[in-house]
Residue frames as qw, qx, qy, qz and C-alpha x, y, z in Angstrom:
[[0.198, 0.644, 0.739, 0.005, 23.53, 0.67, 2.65],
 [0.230, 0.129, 0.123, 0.957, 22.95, 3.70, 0.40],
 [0.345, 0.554, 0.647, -0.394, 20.08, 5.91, 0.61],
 [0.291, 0.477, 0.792, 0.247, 17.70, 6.63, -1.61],
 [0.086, -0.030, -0.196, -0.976, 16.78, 10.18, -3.31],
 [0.353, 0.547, 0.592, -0.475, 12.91, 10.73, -1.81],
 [0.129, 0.197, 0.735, 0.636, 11.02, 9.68, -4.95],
 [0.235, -0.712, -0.637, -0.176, 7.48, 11.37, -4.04],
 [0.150, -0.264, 0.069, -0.950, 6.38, 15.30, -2.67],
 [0.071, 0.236, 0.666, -0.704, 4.40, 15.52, 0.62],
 [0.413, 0.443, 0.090, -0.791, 1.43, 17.32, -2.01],
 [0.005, -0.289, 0.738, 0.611, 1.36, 14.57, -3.95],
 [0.728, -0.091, -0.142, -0.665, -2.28, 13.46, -5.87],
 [0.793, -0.187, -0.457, -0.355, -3.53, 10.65, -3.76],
 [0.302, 0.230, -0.648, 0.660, -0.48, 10.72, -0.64],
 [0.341, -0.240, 0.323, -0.849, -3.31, 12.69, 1.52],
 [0.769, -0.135, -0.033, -0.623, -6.04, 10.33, 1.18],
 [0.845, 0.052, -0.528, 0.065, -3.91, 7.11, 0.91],
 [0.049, 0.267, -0.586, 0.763, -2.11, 8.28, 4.79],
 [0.574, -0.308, 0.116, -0.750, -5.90, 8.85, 6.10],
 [0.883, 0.157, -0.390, -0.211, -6.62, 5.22, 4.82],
 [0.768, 0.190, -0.542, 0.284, -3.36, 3.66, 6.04],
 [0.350, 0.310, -0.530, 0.707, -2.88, 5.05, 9.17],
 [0.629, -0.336, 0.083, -0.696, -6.20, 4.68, 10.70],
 [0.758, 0.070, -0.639, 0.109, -4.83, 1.28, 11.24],
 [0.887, -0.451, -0.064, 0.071, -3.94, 0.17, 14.81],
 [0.829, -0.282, 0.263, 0.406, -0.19, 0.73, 15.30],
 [0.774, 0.429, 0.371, 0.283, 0.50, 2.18, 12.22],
 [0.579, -0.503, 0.185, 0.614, 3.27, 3.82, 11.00],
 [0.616, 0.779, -0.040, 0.111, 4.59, 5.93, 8.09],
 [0.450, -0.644, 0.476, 0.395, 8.09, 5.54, 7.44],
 [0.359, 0.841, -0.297, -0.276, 10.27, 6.37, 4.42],
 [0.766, -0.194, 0.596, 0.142, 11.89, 3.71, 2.78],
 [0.546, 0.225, 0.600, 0.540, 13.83, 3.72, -0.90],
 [0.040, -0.116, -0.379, -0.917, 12.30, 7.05, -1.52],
 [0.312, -0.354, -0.537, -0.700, 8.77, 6.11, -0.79],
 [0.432, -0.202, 0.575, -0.665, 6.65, 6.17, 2.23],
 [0.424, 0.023, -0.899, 0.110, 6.16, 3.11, 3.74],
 [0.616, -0.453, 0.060, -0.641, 2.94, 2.23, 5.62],
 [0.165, 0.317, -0.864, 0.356, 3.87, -0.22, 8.81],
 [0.752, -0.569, -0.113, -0.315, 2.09, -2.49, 11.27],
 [0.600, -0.673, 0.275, 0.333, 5.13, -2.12, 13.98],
 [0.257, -0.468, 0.659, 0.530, 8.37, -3.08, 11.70],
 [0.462, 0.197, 0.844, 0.190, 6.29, -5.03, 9.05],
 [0.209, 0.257, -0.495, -0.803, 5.31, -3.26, 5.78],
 [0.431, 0.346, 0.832, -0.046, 1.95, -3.62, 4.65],
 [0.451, 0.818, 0.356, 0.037, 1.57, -0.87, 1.87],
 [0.531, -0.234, 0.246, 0.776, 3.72, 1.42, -0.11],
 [0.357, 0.805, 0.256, -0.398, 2.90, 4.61, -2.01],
 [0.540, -0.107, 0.472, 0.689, 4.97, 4.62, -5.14],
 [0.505, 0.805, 0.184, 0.252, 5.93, 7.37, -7.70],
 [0.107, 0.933, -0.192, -0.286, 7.75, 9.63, -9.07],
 [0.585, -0.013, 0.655, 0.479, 8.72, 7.23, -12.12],
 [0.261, 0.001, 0.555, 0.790, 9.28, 8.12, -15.48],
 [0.005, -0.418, -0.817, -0.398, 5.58, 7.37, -16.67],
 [0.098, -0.252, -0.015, -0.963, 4.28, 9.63, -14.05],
 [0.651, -0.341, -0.632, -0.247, 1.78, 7.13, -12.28],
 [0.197, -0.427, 0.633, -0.615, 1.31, 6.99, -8.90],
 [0.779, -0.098, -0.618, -0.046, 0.22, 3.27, -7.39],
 [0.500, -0.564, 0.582, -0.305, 0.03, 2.28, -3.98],
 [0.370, 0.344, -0.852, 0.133, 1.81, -1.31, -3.54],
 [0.727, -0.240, 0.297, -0.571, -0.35, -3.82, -1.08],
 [0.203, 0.185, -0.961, 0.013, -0.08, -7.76, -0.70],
 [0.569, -0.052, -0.605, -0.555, -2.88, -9.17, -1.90],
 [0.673, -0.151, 0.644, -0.330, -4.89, -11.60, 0.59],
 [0.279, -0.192, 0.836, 0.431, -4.91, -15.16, -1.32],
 [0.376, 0.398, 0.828, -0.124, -8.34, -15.69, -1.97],
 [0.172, 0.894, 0.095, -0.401, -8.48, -12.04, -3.80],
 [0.174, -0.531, 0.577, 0.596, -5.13, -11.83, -5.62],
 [0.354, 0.266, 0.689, 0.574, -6.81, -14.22, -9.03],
 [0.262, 0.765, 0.530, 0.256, -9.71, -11.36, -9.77],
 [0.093, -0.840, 0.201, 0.496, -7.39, -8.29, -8.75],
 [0.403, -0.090, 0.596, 0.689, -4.42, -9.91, -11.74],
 [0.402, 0.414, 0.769, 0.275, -7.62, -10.11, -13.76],
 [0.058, -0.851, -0.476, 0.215, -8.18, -6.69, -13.28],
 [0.696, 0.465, 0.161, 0.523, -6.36, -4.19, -15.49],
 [0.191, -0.919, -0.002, -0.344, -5.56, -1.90, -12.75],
 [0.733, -0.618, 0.282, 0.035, -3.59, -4.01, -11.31],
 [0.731, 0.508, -0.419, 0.177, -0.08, -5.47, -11.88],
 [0.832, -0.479, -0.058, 0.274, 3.00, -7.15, -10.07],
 [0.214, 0.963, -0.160, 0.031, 5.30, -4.68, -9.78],
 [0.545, 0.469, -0.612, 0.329, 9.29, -4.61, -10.12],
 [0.023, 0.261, -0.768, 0.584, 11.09, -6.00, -6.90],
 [0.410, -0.016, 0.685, -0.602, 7.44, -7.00, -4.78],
 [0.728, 0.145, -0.066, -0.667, 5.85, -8.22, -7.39],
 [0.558, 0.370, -0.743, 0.000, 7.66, -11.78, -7.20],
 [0.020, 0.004, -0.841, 0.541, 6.65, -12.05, -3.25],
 [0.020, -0.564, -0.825, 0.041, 2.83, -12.12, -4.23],
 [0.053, -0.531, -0.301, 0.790, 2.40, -8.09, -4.22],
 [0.443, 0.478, 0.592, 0.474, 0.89, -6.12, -6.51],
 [0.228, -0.281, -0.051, 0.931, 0.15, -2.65, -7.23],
 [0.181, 0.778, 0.600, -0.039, -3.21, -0.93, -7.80],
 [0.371, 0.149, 0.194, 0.896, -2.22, 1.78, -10.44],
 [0.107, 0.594, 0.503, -0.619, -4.46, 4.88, -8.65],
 [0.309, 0.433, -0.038, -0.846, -4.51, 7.31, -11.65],
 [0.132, 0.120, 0.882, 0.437, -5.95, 4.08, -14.18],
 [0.209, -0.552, -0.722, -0.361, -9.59, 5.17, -12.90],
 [0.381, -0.648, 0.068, -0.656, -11.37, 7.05, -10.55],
 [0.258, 0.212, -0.832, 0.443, -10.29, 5.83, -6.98],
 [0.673, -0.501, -0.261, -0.477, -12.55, 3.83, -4.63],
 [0.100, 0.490, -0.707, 0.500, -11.32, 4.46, -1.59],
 [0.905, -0.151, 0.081, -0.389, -13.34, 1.97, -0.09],
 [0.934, 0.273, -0.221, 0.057, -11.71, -1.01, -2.47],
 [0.431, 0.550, -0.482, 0.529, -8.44, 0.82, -1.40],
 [0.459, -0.461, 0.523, -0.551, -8.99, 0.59, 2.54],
 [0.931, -0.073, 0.191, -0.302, -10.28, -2.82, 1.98],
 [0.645, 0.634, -0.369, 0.214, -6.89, -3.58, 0.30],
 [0.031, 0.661, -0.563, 0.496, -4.81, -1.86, 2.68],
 [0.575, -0.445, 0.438, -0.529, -6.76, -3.75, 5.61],
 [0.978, 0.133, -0.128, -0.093, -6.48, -7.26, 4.14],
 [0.747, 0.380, -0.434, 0.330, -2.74, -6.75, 3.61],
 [0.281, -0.677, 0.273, -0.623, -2.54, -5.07, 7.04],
 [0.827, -0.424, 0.212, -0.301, -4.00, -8.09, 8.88],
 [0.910, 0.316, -0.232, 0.136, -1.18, -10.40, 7.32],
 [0.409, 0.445, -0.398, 0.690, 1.57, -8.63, 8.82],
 [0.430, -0.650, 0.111, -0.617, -0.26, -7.07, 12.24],
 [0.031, -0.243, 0.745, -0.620, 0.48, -8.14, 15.52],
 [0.239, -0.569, -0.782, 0.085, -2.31, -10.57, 17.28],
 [0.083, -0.610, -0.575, 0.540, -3.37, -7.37, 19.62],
 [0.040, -0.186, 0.330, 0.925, -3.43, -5.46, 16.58],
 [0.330, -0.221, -0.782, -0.480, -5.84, -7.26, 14.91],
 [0.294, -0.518, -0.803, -0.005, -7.82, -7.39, 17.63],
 [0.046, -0.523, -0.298, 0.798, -8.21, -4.03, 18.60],
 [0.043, -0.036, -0.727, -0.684, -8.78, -3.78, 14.19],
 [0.296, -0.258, -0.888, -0.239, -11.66, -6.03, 15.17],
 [0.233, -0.540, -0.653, 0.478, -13.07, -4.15, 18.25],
 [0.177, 0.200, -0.027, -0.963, -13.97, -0.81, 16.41]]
């Protein structure tokens, strides 16, 4: 298994606020994975911060609850990206608009609960 040249800078625009977001989670983890920081509930990936591609974009990577995923496609902020976008993920491109970090916590926490641990979720539920 090779690794992976770290695709993304600690200072990057939206890294600070998307951490705050993802890691107010129960359990949650950051952990480096292909280059990009991975956001965990224990071992189980429930967000991803992606750049430093070509285009210069920066996207955070999330897995969609079902009932949400037809008006996110419809949304032109979104898209299924390379590799996760075939398991149902998609990728909310951050610099398309002005960021509502709301929408984005409400993201994160959908795809969060999919993956979380029962005592996870319920500790989620008890704040």
């Amino acid at each position: 298994m090779g690794t992976h040249p770290r695709m993304y800078s600690d200072d990057d625009l939206y890294l600070a606020e998307l951490r705050e977001v993802c890691l107010a989670f129960p359990e949650s983890v950051e952990v480096e994975a292909w280059g990009w920081p991975t956001f965990r509930a224990g071992k189980k990936i429930f967000a991803l911060f992606a750049s430093g591609r070509a285009d210069g974009t920066f996207g955070v990577i999330f897995k969609p609850e079902e009932d949400e995923r037809p008006a996110l496609v419809d949304d032109p902020r979104f898209f299924a990206p390379p590799y996760w976008g075939p398991s149902g993920w998609l990728e909310l491109e951050l610099d398309a608009a002005p960021v509502d970090w709301d929408e984005v916590r409400e993201l994160a926490e959908g795809s969060y609960r999919q993956v979380a641990l029962t005592r996870m979720v319920k500790a989620l539920d008890a704040r």
